[in-house]
Backbone bond lengths (Angstrom), bond angles and torsions (degrees), N, CA, C in turn:
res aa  C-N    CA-C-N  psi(-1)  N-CA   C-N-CA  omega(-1)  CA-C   N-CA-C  phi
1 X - - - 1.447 - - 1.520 108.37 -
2 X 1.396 99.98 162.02 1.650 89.46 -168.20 1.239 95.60 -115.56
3 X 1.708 150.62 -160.11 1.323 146.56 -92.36 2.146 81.00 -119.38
4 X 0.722 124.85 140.92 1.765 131.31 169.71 1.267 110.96 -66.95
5 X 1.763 125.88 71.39 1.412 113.70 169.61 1.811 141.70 -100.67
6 X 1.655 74.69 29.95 1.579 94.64 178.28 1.527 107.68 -66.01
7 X 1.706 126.17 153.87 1.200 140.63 -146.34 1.693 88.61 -101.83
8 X 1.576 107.90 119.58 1.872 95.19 174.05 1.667 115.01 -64.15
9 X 1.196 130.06 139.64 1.418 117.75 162.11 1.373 120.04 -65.92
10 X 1.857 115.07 139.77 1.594 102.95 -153.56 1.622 95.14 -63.55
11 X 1.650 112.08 -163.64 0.782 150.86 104.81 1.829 157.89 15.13
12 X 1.280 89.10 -78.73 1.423 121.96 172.48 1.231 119.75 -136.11
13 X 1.300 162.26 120.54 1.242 155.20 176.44 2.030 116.16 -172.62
14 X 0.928 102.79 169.69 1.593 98.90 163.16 1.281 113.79 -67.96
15 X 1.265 118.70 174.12 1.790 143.54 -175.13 0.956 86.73 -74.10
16 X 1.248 149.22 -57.30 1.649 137.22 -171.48 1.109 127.99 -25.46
17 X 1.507 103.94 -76.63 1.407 151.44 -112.19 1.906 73.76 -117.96
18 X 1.631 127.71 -71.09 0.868 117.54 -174.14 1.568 117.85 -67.71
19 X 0.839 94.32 -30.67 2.156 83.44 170.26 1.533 108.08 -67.69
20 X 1.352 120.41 -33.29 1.388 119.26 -178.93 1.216 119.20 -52.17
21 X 1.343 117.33 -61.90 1.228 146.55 135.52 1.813 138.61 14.80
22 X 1.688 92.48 -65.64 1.195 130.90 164.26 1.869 115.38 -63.70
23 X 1.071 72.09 -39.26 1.568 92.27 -176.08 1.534 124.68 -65.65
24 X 1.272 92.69 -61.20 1.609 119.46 160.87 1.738 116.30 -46.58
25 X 1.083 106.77 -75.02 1.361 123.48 142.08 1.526 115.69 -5.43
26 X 1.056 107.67 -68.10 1.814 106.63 -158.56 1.415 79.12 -88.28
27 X 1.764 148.81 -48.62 1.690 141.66 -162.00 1.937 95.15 -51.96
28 X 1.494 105.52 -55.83 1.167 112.29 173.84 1.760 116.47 -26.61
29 X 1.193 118.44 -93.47 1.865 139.27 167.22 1.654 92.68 -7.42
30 X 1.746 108.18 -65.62 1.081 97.81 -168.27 1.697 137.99 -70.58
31 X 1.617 89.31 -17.73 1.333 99.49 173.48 1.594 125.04 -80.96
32 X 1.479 104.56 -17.14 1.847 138.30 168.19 1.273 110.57 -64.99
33 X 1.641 117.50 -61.03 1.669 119.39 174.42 1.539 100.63 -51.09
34 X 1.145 151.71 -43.48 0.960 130.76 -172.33 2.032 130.57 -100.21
35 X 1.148 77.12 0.33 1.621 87.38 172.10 1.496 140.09 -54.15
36 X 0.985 146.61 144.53 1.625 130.19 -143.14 1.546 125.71 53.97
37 X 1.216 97.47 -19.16 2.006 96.08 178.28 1.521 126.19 -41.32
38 X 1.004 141.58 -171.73 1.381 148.96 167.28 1.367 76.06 -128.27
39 X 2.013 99.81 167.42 1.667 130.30 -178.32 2.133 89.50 -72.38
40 X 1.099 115.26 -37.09 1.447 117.64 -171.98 1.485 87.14 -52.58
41 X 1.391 107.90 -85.11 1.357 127.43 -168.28 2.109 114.75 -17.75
42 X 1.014 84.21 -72.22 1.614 113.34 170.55 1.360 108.56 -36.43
43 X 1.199 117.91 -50.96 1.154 116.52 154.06 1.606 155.85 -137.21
44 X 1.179 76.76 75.22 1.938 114.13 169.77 0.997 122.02 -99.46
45 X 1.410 109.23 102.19 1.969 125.27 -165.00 1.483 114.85 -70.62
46 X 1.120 97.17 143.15 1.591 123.82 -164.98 2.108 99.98 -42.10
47 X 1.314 95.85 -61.18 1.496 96.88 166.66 1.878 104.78 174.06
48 X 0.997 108.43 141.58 1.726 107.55 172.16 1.235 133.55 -37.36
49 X 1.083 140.91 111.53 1.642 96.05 28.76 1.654 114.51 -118.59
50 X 1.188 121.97 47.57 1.429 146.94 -163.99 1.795 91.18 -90.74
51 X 1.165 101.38 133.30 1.521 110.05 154.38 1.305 130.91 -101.35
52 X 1.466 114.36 9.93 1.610 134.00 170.87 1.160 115.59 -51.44
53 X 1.455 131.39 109.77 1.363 139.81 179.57 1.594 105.52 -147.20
54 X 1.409 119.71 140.57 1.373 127.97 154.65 1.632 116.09 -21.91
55 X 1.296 125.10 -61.33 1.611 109.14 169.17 1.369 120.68 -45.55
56 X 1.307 120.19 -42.54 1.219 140.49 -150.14 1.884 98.11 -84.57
57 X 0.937 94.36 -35.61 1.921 103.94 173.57 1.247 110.54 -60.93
58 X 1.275 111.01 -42.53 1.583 115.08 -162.16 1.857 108.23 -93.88
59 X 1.201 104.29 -15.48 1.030 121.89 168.06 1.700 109.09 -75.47
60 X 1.108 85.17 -30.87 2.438 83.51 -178.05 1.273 95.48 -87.85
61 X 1.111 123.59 -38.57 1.403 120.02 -172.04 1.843 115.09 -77.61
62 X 1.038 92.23 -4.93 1.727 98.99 169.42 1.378 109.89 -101.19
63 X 1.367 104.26 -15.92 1.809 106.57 161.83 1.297 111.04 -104.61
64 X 1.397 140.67 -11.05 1.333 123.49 167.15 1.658 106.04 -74.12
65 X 1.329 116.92 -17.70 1.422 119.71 177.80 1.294 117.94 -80.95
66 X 1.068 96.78 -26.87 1.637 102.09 171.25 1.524 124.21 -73.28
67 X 1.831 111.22 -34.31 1.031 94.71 -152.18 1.935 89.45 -98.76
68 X 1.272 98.59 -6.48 1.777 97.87 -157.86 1.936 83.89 -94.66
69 X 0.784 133.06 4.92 1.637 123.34 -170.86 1.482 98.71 -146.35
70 X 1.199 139.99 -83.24 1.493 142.22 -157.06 1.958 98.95 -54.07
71 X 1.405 90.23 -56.89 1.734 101.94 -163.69 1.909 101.36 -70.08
72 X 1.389 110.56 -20.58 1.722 106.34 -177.10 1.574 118.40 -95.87
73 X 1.558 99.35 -16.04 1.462 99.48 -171.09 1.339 119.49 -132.07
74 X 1.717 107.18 1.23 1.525 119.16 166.38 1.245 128.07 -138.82
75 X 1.583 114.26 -37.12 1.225 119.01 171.82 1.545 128.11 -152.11
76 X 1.030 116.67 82.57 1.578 149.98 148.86 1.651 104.44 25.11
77 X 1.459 92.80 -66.31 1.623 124.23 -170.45 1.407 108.28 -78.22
78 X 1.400 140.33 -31.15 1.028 128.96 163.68 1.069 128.48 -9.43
79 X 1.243 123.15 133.35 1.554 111.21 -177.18 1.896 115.66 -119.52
80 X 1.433 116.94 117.87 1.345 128.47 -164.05 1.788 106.49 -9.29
81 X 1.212 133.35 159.84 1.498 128.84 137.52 1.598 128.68 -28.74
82 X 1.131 81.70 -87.43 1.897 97.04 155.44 1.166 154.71 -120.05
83 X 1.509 91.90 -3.14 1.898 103.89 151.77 1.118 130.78 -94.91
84 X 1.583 122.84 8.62 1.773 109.51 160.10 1.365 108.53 82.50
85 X 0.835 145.49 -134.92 1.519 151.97 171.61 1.561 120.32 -56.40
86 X 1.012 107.05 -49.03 1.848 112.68 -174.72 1.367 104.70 -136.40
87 X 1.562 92.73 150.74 1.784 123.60 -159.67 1.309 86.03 -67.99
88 X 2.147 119.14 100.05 1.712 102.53 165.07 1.373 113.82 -120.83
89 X 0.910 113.90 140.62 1.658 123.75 -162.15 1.622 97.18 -56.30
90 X 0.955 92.51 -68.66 1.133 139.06 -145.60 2.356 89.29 -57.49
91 X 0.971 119.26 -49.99 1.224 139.02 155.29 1.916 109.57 -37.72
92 X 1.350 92.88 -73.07 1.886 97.39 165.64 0.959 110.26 -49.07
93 X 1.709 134.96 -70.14 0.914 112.39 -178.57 1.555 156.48 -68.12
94 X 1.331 85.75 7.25 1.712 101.35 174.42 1.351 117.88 -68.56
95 X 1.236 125.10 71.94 1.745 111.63 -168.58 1.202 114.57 -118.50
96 X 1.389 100.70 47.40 2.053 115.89 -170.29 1.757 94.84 -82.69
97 X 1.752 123.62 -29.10 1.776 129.88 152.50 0.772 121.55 -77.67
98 X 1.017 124.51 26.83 2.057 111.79 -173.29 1.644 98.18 -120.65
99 X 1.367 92.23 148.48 1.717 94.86 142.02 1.078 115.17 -132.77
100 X 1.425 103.74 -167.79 1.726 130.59 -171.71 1.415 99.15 -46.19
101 X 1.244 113.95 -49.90 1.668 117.96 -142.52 2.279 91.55 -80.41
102 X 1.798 99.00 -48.76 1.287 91.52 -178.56 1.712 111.37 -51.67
103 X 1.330 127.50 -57.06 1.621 133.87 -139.21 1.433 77.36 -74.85
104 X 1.615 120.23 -66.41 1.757 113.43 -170.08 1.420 115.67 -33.07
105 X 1.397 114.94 -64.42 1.343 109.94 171.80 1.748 119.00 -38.58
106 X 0.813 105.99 -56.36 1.441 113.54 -155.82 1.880 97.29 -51.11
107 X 1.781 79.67 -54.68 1.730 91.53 178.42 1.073 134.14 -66.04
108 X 1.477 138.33 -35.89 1.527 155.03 117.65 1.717 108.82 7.93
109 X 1.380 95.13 -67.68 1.963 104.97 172.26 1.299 117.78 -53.61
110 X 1.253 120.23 -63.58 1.334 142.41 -175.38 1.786 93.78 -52.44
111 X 1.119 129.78 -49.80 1.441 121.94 -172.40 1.383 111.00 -77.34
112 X 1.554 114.28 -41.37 1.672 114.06 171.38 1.574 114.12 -62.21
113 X 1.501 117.59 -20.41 1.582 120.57 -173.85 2.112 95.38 -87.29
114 X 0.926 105.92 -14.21 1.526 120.83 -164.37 1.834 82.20 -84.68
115 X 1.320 129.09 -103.34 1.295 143.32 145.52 1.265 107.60 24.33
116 X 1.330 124.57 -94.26 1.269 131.61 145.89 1.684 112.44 12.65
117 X 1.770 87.57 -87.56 2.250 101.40 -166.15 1.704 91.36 -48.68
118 X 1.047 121.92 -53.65 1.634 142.12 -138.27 1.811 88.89 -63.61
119 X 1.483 102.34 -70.32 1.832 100.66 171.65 1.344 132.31 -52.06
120 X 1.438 109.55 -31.08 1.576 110.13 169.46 1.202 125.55 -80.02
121 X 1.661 113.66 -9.19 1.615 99.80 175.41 1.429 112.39 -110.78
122 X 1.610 89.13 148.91 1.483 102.24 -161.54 1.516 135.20 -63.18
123 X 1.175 137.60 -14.89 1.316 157.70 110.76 1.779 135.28 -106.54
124 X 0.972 143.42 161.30 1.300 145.04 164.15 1.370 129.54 -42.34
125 X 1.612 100.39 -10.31 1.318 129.75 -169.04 1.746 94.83 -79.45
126 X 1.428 111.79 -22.18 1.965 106.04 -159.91 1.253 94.11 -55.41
127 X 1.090 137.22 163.23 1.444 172.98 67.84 1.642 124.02 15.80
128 X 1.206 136.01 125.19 1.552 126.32 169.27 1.665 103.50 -148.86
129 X 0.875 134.14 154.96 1.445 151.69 162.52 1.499 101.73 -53.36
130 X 1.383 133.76 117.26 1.259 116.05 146.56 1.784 128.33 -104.79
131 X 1.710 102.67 118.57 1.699 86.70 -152.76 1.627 110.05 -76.28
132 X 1.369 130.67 11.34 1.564 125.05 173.12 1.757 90.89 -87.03
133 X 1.010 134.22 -42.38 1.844 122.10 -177.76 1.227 101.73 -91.12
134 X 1.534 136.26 -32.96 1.485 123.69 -175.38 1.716 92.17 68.25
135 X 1.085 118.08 53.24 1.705 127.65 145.17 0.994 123.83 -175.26
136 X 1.542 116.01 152.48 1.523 117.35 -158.36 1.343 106.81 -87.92
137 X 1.922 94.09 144.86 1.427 94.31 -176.61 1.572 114.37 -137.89
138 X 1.395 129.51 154.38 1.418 129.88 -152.57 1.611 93.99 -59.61
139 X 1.194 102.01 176.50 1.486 134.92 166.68 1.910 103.74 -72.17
140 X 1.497 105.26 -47.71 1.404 117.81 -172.89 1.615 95.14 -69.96
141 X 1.340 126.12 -72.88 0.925 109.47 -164.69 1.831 122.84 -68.80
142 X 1.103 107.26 -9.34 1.511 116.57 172.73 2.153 110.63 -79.19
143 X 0.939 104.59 -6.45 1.848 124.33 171.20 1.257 90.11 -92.18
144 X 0.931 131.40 -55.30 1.440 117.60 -150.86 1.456 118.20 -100.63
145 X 1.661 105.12 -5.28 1.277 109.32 170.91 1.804 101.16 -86.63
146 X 1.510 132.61 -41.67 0.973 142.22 -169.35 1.836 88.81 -72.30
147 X 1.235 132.11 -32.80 1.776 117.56 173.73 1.166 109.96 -69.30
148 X 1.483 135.06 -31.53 1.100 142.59 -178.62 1.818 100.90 -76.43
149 X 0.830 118.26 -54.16 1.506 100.22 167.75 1.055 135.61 -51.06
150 X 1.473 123.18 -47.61 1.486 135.21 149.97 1.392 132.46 -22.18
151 X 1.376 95.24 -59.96 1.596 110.10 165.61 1.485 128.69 -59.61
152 X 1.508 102.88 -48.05 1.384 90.97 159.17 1.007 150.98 -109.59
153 X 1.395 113.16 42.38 1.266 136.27 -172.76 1.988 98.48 -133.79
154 X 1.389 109.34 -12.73 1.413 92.72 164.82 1.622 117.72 -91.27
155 X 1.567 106.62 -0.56 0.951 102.63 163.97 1.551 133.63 -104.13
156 X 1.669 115.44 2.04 1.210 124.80 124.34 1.373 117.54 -35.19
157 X 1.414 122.61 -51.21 1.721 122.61 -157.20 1.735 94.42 -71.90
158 X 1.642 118.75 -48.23 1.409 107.72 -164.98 1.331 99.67 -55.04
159 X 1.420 126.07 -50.29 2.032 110.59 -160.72 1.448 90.77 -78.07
160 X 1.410 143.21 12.34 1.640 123.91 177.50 1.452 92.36 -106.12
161 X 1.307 116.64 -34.11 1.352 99.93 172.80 1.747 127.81 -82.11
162 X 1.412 96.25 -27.42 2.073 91.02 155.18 1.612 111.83 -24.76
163 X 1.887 88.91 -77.34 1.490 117.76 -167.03 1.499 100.78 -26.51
164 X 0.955 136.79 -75.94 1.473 146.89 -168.67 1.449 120.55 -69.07
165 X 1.192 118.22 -36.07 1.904 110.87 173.54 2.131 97.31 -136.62
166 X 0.588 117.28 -20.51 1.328 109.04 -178.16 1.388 124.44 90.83
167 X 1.597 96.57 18.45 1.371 104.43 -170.31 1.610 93.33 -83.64
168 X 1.389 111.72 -174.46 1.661 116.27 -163.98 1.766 93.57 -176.64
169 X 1.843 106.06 125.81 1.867 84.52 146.97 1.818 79.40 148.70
170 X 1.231 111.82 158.45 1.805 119.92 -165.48 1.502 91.26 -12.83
């Protein structure tokens, strides 16, 4: 990996600004754990019979973005990245076809369409439909469910990225 120039989240700040932050923050790590890789690299599974690999992360995480932001606060009908109708893991994680250039893209979008909802609504307070619970849920708590994914799934990324170069470290 090359030099850590992800932005720290402050300190002190509003609920906003620091969940935003956080957020950014943790997209960052994940986009860092995988940096320098080859498409091989990227995806080389955690171990059998698991299909967990660094592509395959960034690939869920372009569907947890999708489904917790695009599908709750604009469009319903959206249809998954790569599961089609319903959130399937199992679909993301298949990234034995993919490369770098497809999942980044996909994921890259999915975070600018995220970015996007997040600045236009008017407090944390908004409201959206979520159609896997069928009830609406804040803006705040829909950040913080998507940080909570982040987090632990970048810490999936640190032991997937051991596995493969031996690198180690935030």
């Amino acid at each position: 990996m090359s030099s850590d120039d992800r932005v720290a989240p402050p300190v002190t700040g509003d609920e906003r600004a620091t969940l935003r932050a956080y957020l950014d923050y943790h997209r960052a790590t994940l986009a860092m754990k995988c940096e320098g890789l080859t498409d091989a690299e990227l995806r080389r599974r955690s171990m059998p019979p698991s299909t967990l690999s660094l592509l395959a992360l960034v690939r869920h995480m372009a569907e947890v973005e999708r489904a917790w932001f695009r599908r709750v606060f604009e469009d319903a009908e959206a249809p998954m990245v790569w599961s089609g109708e319903l959130f399937d893991f199992q679909a993301a994680y298949d990234a034995s076809a993919s490369t770098r250039a497809e999942a980044f893209a996909a994921w890259e979008a999915e975070v600018e369409t995220s970015r996007r909802i997040e600045r236009g609504a008017a407090s944390l307070d908004v409201t959206g439909h979520q159609p896997r619970w069928g009830e609406r849920v804040s803006l705040r708590m829909v950040m913080v469910h998507v940080l909570l994914e982040y987090a632990r799934h970048n810490g999936h990324a640190d032991f997937l990225r051991e596995g493969v170069d031996g690198v180690v470290g935030a």
